[in-house]
FIKESE-858347 format. One record per residue: x negated, y negated, z negated of N, C-alpha, C in turn; residue in one letter. Coordinates in Angstrom, 2 decimals, decimal comma, padded with zeros to 5 digits, always signed. Atoms other than C-alpha are relative to their C-alpha. Layout:
@nx = X ny = Y nz = Z cax = X cay = Y caz = Z cx = X cy = Y cz = Z res = A
...
This chain:
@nx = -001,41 ny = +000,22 nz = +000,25 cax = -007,87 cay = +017,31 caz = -045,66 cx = +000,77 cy = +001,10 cz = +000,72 res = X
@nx = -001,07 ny = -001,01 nz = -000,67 cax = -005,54 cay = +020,56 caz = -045,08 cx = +001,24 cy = -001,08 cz = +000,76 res = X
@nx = -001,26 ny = +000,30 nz = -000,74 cax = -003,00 cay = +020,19 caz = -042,23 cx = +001,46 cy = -000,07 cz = -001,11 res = X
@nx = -001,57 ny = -000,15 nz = +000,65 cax = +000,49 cay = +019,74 caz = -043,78 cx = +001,04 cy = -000,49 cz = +001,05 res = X
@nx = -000,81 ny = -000,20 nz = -001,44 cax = +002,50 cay = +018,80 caz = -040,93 cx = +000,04 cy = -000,08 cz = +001,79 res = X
@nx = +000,43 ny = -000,38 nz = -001,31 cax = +003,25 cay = +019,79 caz = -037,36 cx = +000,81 cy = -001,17 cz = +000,31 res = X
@nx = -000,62 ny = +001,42 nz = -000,48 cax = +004,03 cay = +017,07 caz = -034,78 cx = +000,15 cy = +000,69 cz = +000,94 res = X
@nx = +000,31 ny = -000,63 nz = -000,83 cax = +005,22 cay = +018,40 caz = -031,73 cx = +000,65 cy = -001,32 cz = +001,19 res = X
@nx = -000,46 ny = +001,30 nz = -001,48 cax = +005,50 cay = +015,77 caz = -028,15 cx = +000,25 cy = +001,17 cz = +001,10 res = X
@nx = -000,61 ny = -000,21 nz = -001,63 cax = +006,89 cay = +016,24 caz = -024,92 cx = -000,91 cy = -000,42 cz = +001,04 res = X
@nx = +000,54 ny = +001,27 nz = -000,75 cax = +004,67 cay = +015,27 caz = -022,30 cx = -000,06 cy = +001,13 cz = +000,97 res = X
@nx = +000,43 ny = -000,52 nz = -001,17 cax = +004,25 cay = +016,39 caz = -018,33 cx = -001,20 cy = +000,56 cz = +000,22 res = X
@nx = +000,79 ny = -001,05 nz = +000,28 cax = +002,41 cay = +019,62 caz = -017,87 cx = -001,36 cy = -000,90 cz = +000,71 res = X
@nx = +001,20 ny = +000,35 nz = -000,73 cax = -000,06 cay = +017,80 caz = -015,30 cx = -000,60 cy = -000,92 cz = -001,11 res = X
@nx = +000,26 ny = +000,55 nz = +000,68 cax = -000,65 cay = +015,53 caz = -017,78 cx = -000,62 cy = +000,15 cz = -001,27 res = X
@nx = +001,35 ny = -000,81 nz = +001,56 cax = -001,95 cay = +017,85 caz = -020,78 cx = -000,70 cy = +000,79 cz = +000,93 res = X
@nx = +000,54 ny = -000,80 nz = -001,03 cax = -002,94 cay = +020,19 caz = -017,93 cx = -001,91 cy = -001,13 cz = +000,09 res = X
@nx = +001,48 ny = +000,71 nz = -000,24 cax = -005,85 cay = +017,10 caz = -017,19 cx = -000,74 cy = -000,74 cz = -001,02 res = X
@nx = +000,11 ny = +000,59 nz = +001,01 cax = -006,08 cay = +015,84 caz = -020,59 cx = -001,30 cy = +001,04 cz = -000,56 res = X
@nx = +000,87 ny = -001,10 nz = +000,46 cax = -007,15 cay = +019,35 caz = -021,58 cx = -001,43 cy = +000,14 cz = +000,42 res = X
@nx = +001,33 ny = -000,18 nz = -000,93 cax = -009,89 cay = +019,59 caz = -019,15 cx = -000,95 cy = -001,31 cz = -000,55 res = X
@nx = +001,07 ny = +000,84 nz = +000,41 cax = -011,30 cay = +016,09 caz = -020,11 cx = -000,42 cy = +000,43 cz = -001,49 res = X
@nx = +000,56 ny = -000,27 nz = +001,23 cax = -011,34 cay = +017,08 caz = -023,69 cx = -001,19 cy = +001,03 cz = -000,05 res = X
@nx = +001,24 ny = -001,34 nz = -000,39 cax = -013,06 cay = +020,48 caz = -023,02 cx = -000,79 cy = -000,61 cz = +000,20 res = X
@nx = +001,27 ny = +000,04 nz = -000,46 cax = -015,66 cay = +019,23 caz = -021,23 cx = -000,57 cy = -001,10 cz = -001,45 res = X
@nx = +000,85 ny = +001,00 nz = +001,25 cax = -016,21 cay = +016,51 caz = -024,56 cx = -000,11 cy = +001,26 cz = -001,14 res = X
@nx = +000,28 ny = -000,92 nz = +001,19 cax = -016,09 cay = +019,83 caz = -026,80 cx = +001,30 cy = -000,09 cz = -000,71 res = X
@nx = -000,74 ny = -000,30 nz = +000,85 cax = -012,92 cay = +018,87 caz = -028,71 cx = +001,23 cy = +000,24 cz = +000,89 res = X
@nx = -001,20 ny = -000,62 nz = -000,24 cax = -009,11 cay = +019,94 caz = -028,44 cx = +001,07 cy = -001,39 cz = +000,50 res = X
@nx = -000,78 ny = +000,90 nz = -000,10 cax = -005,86 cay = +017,69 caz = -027,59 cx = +000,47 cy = -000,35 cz = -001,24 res = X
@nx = -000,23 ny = -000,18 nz = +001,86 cax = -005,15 cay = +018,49 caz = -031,60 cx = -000,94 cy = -000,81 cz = -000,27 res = X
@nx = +001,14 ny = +000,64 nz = +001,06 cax = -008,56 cay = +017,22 caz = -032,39 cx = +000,64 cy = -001,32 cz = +000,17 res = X
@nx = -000,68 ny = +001,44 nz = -000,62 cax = -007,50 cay = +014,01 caz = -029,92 cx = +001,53 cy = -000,73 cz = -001,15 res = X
@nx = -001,67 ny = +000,72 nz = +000,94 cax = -003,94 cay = +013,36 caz = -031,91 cx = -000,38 cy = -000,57 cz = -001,08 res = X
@nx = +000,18 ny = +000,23 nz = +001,31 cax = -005,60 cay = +013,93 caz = -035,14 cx = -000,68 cy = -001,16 cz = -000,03 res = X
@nx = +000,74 ny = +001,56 nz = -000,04 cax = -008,05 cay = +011,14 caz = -034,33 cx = +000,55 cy = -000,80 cz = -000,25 res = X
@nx = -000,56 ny = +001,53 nz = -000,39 cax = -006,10 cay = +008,65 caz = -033,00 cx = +000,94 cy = -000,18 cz = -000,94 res = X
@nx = -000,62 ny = +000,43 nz = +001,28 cax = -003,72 cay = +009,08 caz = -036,11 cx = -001,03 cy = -000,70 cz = -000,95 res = X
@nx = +001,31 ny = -000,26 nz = +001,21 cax = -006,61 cay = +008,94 caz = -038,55 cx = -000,60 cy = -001,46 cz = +000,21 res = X
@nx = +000,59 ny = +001,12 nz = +000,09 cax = -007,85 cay = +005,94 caz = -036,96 cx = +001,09 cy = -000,95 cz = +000,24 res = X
@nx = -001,25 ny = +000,84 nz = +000,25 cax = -004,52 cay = +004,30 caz = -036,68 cx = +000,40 cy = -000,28 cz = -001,37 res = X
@nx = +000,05 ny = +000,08 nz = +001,04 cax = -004,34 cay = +004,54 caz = -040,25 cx = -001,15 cy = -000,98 cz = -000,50 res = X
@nx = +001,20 ny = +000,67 nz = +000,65 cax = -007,76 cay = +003,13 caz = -040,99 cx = -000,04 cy = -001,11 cz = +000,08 res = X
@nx = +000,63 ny = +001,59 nz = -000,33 cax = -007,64 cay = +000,39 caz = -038,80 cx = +001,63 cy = -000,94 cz = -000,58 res = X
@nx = -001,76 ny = +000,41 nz = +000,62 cax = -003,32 cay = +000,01 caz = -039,90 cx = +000,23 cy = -000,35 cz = +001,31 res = X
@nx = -000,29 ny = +000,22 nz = -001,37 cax = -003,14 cay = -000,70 caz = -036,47 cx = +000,08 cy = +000,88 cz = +001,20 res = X
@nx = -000,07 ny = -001,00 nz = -001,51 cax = -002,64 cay = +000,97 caz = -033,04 cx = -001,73 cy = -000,89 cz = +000,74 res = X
@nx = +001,47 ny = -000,39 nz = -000,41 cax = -005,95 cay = +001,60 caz = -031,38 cx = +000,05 cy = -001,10 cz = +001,29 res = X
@nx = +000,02 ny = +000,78 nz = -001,03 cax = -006,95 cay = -001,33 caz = -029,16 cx = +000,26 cy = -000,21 cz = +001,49 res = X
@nx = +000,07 ny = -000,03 nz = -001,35 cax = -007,47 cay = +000,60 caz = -026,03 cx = +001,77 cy = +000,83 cz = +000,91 res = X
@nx = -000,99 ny = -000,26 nz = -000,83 cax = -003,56 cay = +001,40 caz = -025,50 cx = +000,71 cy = -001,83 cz = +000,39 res = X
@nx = -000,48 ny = +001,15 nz = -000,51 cax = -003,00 cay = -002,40 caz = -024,85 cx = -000,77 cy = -000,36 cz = +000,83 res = X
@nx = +001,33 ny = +001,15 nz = -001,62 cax = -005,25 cay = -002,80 caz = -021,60 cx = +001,08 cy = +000,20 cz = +001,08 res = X
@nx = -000,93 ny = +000,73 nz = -001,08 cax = -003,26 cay = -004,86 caz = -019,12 cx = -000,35 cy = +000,50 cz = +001,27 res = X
@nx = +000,95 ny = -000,55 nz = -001,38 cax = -003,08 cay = -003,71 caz = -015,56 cx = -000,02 cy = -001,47 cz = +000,79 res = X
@nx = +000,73 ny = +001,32 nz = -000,53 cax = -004,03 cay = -006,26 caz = -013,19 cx = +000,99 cy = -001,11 cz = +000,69 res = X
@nx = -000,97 ny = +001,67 nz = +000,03 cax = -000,73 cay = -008,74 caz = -013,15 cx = -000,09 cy = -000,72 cz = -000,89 res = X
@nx = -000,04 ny = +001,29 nz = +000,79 cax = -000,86 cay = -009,51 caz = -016,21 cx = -001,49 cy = -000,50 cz = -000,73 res = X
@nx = +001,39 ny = +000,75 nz = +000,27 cax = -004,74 cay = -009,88 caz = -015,94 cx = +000,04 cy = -001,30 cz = +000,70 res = X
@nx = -000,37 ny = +000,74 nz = -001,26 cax = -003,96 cay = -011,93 caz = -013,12 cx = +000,68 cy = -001,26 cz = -000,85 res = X
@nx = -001,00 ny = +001,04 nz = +000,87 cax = -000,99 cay = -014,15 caz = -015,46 cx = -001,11 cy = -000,51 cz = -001,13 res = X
@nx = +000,48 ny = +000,73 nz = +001,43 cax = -003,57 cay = -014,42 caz = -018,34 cx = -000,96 cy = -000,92 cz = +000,57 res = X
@nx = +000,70 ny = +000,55 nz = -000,99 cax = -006,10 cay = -015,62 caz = -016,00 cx = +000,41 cy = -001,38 cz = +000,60 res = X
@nx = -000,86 ny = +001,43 nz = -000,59 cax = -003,66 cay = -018,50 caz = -014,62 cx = +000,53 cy = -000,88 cz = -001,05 res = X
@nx = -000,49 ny = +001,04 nz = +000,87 cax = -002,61 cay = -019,45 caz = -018,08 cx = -001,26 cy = -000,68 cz = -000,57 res = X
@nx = +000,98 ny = +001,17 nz = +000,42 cax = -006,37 cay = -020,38 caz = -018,98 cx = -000,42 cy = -000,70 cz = +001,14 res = X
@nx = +000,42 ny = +001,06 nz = -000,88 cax = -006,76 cay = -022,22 caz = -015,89 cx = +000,92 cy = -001,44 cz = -000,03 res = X
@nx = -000,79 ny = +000,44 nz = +000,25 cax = -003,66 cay = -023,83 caz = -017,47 cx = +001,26 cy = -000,31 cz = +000,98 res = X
@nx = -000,62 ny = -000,52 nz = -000,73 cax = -001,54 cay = -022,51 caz = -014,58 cx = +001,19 cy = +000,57 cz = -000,19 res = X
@nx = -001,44 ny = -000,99 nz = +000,65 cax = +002,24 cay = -021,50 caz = -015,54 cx = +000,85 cy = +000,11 cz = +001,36 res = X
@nx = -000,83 ny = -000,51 nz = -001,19 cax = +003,96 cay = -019,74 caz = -013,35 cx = +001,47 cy = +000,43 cz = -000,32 res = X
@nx = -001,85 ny = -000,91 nz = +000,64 cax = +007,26 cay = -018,96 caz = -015,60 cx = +000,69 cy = -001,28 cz = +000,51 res = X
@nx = -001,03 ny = +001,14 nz = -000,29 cax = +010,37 cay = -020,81 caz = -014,83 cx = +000,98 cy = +000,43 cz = -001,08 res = X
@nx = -001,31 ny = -000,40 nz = +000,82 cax = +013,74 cay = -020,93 caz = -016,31 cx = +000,02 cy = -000,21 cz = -001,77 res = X
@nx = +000,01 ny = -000,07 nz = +001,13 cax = +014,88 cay = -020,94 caz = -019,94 cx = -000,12 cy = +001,13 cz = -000,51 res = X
@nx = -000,18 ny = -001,01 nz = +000,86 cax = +014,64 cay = -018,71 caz = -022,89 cx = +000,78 cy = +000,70 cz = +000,03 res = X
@nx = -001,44 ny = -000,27 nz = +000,34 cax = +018,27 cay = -017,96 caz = -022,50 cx = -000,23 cy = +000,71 cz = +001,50 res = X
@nx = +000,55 ny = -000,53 nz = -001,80 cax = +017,06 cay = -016,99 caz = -018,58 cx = -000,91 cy = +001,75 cz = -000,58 res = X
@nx = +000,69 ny = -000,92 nz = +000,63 cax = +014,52 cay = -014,42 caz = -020,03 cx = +000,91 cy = +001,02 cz = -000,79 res = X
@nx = -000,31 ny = -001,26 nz = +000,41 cax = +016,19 cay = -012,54 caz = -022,22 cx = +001,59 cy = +000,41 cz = +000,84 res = X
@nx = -001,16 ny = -000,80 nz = -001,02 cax = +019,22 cay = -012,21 caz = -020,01 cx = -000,54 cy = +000,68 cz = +000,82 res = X
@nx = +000,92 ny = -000,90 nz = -000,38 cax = +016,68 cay = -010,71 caz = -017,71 cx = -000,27 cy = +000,95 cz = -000,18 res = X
@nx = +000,44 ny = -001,16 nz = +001,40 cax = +015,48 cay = -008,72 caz = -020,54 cx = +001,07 cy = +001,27 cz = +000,02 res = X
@nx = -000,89 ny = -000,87 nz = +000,79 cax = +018,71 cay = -007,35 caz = -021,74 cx = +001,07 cy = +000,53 cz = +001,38 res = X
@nx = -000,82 ny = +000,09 nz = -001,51 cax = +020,17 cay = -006,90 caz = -017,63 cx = -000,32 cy = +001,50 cz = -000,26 res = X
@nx = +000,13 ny = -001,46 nz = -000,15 cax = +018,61 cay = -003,30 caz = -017,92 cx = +001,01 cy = +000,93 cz = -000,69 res = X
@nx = -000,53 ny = -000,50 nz = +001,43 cax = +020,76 cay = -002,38 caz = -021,26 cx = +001,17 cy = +000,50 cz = +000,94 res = X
């Protein structure tokens, strides 16, 4: 499949700076990397499983809700005022 369009991101030099290096050492590019993870975002119609891994609060929260453990308070109307306090 010929390229047909360019995508271009923003991201912190240290951040392609170490990206680069892990790729290298696997053989492919940060291009190859994009093209993938489009390609298989398409296939699967979904976003790629491994950008939804929780860090360890809300392993911690999921963890307490099957012990049937709730730790939320407040109403709905509490929450998204919360929510929308940043706006």
């Amino acid at each position: 499949m010929p390229a047909e369009a360019l995508i271009e991101a923003h991201v912190d030099e240290n951040v392609r700076r170490q990206a680069q290096e892990i790729y290298s050492a696997a053989g492919v590019t940060i291009e190859d990397m994009v093209r993938r993870m489009l390609l298989k975002t398409v296939e699967d119609n979904a976003i790629p499983m491994d950008f939804f891994r929780p860090n360890a609060e809300t392993l911690a929260a999921i963890e307490a809700a099957r012990r049937g453990e709730f730790a939320g308070e407040g109403s709905i109307d509490d929450l998204f005022a919360e929510l929308d306090a940043d706006d």
